[in-house]
C-alpha positions in Angstrom: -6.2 -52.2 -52.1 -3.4 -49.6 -51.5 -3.9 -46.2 -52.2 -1.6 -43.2 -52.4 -4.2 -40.0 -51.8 -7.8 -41.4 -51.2 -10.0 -43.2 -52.4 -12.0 -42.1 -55.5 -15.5 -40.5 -54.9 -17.7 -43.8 -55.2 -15.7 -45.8 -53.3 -14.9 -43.2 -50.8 -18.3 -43.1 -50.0 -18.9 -46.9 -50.0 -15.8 -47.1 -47.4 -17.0 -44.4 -45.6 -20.4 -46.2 -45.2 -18.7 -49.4 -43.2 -17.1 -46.9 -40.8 -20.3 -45.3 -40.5 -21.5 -48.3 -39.1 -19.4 -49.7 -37.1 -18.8 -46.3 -35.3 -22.2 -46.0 -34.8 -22.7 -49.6 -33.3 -19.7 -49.4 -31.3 -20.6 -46.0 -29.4 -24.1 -47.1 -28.9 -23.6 -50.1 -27.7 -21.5 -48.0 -24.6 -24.7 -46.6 -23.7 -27.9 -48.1 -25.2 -28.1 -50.8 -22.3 -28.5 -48.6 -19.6 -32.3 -48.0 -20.3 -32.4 -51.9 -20.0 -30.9 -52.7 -16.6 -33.8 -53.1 -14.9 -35.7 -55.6 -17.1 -32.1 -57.4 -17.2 -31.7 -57.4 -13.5 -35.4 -58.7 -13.3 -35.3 -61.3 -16.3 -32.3 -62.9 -15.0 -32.8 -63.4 -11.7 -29.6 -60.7 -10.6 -29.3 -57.6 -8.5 -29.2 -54.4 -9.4 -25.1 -53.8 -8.2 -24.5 -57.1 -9.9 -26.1 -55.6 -13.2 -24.0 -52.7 -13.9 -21.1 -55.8 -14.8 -23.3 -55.3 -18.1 -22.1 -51.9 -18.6 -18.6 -51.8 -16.8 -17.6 -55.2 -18.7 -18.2 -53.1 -22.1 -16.3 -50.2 -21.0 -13.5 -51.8 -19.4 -12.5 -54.2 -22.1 -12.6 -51.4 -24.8 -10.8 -49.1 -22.8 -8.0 -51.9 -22.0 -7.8 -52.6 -25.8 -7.9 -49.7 -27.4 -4.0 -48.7 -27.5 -3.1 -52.3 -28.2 -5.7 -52.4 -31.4 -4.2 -49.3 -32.4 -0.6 -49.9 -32.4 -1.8 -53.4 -33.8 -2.9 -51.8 -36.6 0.1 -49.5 -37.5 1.9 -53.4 -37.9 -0.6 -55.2 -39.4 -3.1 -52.8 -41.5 -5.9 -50.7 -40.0 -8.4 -52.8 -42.6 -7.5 -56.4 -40.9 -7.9 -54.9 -38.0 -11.4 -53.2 -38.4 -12.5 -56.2 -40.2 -11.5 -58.5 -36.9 -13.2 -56.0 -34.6 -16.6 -56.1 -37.1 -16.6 -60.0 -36.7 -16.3 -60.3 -33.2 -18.8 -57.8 -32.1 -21.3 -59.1 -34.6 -20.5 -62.4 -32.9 -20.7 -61.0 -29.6 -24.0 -59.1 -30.3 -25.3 -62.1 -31.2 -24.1 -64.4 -27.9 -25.0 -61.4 -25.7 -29.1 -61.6 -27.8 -29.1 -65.2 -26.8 -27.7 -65.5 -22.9 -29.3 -66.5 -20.3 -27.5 -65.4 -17.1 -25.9 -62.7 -16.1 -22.5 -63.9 -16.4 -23.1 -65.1 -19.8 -23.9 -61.9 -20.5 -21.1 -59.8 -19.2 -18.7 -62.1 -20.7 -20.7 -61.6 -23.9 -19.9 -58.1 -23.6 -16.6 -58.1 -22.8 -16.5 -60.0 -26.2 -18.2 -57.3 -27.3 -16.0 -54.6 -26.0 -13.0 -55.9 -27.7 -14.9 -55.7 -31.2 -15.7 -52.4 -30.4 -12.0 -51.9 -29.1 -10.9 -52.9 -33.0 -14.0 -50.7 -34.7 -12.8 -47.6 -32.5 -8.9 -47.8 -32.8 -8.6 -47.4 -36.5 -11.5 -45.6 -37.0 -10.3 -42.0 -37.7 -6.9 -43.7 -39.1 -8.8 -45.1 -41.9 -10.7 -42.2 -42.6 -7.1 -40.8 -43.4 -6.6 -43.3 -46.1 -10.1 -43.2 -47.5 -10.0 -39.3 -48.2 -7.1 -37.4 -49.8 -5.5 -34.7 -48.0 -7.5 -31.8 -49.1 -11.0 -33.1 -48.4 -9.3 -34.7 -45.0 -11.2 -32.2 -42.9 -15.0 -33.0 -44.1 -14.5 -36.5 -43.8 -13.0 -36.1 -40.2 -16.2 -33.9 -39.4 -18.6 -36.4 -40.3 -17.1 -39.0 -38.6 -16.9 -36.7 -35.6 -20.8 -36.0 -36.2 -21.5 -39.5 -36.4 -19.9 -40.3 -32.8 -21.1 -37.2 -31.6 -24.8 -37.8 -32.3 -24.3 -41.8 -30.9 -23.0 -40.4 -28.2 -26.3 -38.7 -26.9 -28.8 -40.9 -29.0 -28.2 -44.1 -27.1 -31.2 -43.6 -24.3 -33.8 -42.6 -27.1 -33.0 -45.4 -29.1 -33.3 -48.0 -26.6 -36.9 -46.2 -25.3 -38.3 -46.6 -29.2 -37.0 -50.8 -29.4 -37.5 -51.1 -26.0 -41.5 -50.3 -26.3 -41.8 -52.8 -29.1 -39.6 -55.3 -28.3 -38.0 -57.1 -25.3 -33.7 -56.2 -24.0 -32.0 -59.2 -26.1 -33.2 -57.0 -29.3 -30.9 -54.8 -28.7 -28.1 -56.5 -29.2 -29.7 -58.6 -32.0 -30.4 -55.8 -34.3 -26.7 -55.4 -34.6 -26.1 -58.5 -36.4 -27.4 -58.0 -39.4 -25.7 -55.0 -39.9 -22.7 -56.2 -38.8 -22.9 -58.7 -41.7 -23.5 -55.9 -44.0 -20.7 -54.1 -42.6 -18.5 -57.2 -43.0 -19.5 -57.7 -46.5 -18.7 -54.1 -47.7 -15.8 -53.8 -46.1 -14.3 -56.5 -47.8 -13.6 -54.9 -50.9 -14.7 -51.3 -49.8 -11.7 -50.5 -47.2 -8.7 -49.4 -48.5 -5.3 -50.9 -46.8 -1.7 -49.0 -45.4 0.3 -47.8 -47.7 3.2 -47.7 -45.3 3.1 -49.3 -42.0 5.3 -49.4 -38.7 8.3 -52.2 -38.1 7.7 -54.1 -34.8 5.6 -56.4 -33.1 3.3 -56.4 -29.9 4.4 -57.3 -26.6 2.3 -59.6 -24.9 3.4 -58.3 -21.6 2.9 -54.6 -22.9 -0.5 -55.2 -23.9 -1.1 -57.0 -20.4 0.4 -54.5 -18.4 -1.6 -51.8 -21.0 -5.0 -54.0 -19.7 -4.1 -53.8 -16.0 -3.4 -50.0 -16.0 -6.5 -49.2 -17.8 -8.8 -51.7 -16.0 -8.1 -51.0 -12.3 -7.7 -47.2 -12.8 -11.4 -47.1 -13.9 -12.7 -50.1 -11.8 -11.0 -47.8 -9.2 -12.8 -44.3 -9.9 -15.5 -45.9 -10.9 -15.8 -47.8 -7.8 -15.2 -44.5 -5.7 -18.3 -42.8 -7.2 -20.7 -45.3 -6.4 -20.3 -45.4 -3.5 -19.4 -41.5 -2.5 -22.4 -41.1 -4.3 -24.5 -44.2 -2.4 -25.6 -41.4 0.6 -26.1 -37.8 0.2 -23.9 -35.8 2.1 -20.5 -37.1 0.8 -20.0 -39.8 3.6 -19.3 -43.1 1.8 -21.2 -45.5 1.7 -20.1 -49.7 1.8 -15.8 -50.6 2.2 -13.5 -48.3 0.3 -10.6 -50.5 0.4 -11.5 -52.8 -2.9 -11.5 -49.5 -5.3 -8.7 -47.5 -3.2 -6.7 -51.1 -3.6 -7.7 -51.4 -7.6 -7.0 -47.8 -7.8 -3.7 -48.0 -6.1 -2.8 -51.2 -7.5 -3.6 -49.3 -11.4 -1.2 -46.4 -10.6 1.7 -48.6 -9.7 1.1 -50.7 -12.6 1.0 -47.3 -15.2 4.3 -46.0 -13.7 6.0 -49.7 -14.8 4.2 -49.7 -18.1 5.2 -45.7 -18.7 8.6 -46.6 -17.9 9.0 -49.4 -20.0 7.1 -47.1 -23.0 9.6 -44.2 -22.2 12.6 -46.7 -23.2 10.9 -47.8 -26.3 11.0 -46.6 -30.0 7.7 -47.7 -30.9 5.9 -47.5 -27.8 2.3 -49.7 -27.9 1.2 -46.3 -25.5 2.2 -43.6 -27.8 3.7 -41.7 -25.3 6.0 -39.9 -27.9 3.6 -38.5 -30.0 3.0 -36.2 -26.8 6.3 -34.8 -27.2 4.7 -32.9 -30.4 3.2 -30.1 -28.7 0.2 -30.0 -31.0 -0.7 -33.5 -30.6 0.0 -32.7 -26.7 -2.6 -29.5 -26.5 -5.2 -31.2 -28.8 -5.1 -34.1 -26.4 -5.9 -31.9 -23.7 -8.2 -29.9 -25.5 -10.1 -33.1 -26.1 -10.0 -34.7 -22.3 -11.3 -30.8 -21.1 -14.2 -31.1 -24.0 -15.8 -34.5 -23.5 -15.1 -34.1 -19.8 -17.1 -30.6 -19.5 -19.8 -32.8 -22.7 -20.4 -35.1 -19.7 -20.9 -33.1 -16.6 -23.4 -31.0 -18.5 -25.2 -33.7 -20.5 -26.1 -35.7 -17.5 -27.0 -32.8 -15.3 -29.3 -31.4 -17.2 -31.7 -33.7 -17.3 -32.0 -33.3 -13.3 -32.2 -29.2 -14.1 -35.0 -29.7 -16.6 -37.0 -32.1 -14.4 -36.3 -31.5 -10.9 -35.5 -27.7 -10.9 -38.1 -26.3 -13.3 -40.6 -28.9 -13.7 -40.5 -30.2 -17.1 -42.3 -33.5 -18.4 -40.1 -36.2 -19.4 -41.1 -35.3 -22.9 -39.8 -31.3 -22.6 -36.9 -32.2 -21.4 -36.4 -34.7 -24.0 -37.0 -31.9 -26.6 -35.0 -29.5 -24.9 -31.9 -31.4 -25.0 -32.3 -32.5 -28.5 -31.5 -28.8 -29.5 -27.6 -29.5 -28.2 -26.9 -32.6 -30.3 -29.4 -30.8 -33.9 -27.0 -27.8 -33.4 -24.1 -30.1 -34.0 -25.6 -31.6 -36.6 -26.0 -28.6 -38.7 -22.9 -26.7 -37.8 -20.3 -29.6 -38.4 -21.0 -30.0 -42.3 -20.0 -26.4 -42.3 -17.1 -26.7 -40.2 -15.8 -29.7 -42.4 -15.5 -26.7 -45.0 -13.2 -24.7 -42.5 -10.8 -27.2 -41.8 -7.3 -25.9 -43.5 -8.5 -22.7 -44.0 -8.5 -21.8 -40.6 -6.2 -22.8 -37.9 -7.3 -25.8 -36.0 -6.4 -23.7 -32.5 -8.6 -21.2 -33.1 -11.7 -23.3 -34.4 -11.6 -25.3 -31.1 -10.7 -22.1 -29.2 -14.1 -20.4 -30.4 -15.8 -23.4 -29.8 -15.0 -24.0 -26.4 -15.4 -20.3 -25.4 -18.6 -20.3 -27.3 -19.4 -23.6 -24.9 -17.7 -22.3 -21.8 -20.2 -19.0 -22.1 -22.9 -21.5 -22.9 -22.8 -23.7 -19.8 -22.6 -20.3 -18.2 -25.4 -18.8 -19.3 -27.5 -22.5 -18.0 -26.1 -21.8 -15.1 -27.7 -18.7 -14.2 -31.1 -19.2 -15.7 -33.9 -17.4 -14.2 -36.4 -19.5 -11.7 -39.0 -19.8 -14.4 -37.3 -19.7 -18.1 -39.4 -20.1 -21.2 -38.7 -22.7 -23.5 -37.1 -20.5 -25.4 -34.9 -19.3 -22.6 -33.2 -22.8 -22.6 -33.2 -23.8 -26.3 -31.1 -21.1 -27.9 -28.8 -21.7 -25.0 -28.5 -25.3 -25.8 -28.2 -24.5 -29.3 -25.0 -22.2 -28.4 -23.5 -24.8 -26.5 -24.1 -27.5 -29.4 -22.4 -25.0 -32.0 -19.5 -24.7 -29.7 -18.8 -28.5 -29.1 -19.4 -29.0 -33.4 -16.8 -25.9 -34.0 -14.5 -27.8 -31.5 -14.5 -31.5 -32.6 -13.7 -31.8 -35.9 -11.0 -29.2 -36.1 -9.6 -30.7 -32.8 -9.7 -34.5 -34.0 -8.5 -33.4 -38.1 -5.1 -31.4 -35.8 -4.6 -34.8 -33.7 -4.6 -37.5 -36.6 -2.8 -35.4 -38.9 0.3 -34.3 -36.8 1.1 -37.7 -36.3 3.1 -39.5 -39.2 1.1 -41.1 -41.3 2.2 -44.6 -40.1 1.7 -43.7 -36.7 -1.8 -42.8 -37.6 -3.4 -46.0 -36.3 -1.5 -44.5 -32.6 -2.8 -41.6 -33.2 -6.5 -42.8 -33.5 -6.5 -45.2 -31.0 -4.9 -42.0 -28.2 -7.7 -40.1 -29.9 -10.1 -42.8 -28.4 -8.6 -42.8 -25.0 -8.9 -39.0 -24.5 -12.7 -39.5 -25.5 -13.0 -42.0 -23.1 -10.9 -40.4 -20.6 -13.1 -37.2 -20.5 -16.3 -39.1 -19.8 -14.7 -40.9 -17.3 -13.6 -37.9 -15.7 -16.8 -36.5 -16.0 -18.9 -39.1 -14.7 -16.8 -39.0 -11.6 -17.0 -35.9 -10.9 -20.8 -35.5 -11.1 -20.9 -38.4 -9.1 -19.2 -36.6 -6.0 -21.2 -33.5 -6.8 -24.3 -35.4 -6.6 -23.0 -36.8 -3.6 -22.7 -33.6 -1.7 -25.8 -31.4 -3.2 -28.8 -32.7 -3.9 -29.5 -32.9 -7.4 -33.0 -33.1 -6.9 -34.8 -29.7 -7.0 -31.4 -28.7 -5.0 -27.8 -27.3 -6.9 -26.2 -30.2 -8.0 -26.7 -29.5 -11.9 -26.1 -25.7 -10.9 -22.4 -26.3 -9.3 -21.9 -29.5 -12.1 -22.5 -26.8 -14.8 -20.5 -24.5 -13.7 -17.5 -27.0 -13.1 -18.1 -28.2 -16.9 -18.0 -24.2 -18.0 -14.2 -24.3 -16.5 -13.1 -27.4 -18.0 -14.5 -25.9 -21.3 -12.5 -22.7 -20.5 -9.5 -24.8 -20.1 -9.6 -26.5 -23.1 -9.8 -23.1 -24.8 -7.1 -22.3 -23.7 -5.2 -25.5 -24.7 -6.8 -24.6 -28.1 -5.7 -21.2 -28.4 -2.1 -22.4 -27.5 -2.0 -24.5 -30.4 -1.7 -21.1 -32.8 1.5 -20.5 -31.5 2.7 -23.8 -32.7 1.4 -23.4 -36.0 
């Protein structure tokens, strides 16, 4: 089914339903597991170092496909591509329900990771296609909403299937509505009208794996152990991430090089030479990075530095991903009337000031104290996404749009990366317990929201 400007309204809500889904299952499934790890680690006979495979398999192999999927499916159609992603994750859920070690299991995710490398490429480019230009922006806020509330609902998800039912259910619930999914999206997702000339290089996409892989096997690898003893003194052999890191960097500069010489690069590097494309990316990296430091600290703040139940704190930090909830419909309305720099701008100063304001709480707040601050900082990141992610699909041609989705992806990714490293070496060299680690990780995420503020703001010139 080809379509020239959307889809109409029964069917655009029928397509949008199957993207619903898969995004949903796809960004859960990045951080639904963790919950499970010791069960896993117990249940099959592993250790708990050799366990985090479970999670590092997932992240690695979508990371590494991403680009590839995305370029994929400016050649081929972003529909055949989604459609191929849906099956094999379904497929993967199911081998990952039924193993029985634990390397059946991490190469049931990796699997897995590649579906979810095909639902999360194409994602936002066929959210272009379903909607027509001028309702572009609402459909690009909910499916910012959608991976936005994913993001942070993974942990309480598992908890509620996890007290009724044992790890392998996690997975297994995904298969039937990855069947549904299938089903739907059959007839429900609408295909390219235009798409690019070209083909994929095999050694491209290897050399795309490699750089991917090792850089965050690298960091990754780094933070453990820096963050192993407190104090900052590492902990175990750094040569095997320094040497994955290293060995990632030299790779990227031959894979760069090669993309610079290319028309069609597999890594869009020449959508960066449109300067709004370029600051959105960075606004993006900044946001999810600062998203990260602060969503992972506060926990620690709530519990260790003010005493909170497990259930408080649980409440507390639901007000951050509710505020989004109600402010992005609203947003959605914005988008187009207002310039997509200074959206994001106010939303990043509103959750630079946010952060801030955590921060400097007083040694015995109220509830109340922390929830309106946590509502601030939830209305900032929902002012910022879906302006930001509506400026990066759109300023790419539309048959680069699958490029443009899949580097919208990567800076997600990216961020959290970032940010998980960096609160890893915090961690490492102030206690987080009772002590200032989430103090000095909030304030570091209030800078990186400042700075992508900034690369907001600069956007208005360009308009």
């Amino acid at each position: 089914m080809l379509v020239q400007d959307g889809l109409p309204t029964r069917e655009r809500f029928r397509a949008l339903l199957v993207i619903i889904l898969g995004i949903v299952m796809a960004v859960l499934d990045g951080t639904i597991i963790n919950l499970a790890l010791p069960d896993i680690t117990r249940e099959l006979n592993a250790t708990a170092a050799q366990s985090i495979w479970v999670i590092n398999a997932y992240q690695v192999a979508t990371l590494a496909l991403l680009l590839p999927l995305a370029a994929l499916g400016d050649i081929a159609g972003y529909r055949r591509v989604y459609l191929a992603g849906m099956a094999v994750f379904t497929l993967a859920s199911l081998l990952c329900a039924l193993a029985d070690s634990l390397t059946t299991l991490a190469l049931a995710r990796v699997l897995q990771g590649l579906g979810a490398a095909g639902l999360m490429s194409v994602n936002t480019a066929l959210v272009r296609l379903i909607y027509p230009k001028h309702l572009l922006g609402r459909g690009i806020a909910i499916s910012s909403l959608v991976v936005a509330t994913a993001s942070v609902a993974g942990p309480s998800i598992a908890a509620a299937i996890l007290s009724v039912a044992s790890w392998p259910w996690l997975f297994a619930l995904n298969v039937p509505f990855g069947l549904l999914s299938l089903w739907l999206g059959r007839k429900a997702l609408p295909d390219n009208l235009s798409r690019s000339e070209g083909r994929l290089s095999p050694l491209d996409v290897a050399l795309n794996a490699l750089m991917f892989g090792l850089v965050f096997l690298g960091v990754d690898g780094l933070s453990v152990r820096i963050e192993a003893v407190p104090g900052g003194e590492p902990a175990g052999a750094l040569w095997l991430p320094l040497a994955e890191l290293a060995a990632g960097i030299v790779i990227g500069v031959v894979y760069v090089r090669r993309q610079l010489a290319q028309p069609l690069p597999l890594f869009p590097l020449d959508l960066l030479r449109i300067p709004v494309f370029a600051l959105s990316m960075g606004t993006s990296i900044g946001a999810f990075c600062a998203q990260t430091l602060a969503y992972v600290s506060l926990p620690f703040l709530l519990l260790g530095n003010y005493g909170f139940s497990h259930l408080q704190a649980g409440l507390l930090l639901t007000a951050w991903p509710l505020a989004i909830v109600v402010t992005s419909p609203v947003v959605g309305r914005l988008i187009g009337r207002y310039s997509g720099g200074l959206l994001g701008g106010t939303g990043m100063a509103l959750l630079s000031l946010g952060l801030v304001l955590l921060a400097v709480l007083p040694p015995h707040p109220s509830q109340l104290d922390i929830v309106w601050r946590m509502v601030l900082c939830g209305v900032g990141y929902g002012l910022f996404q879906s302006p930001n992610n509506h400026t990066i699909i759109t300023s790419a041609p539309p048959h680069r749009s699958g490029g443009a989705s899949g580097m919208l992806g990567t800076a997600r990714l990216t961020g959290q990366t970032l940010g998980a490293v960096l609160l890893a070496m915090i961690f490492a060299m102030f206690d987080p317990q009772g002590g200032h680690g989430s103090f000095v990780a909030l304030w570091l995420a209030a800078g990186f929201a400042a700075v992508a503020g900034i690369c907001s703001a600069l956007r208005m010139r360009q308009a």
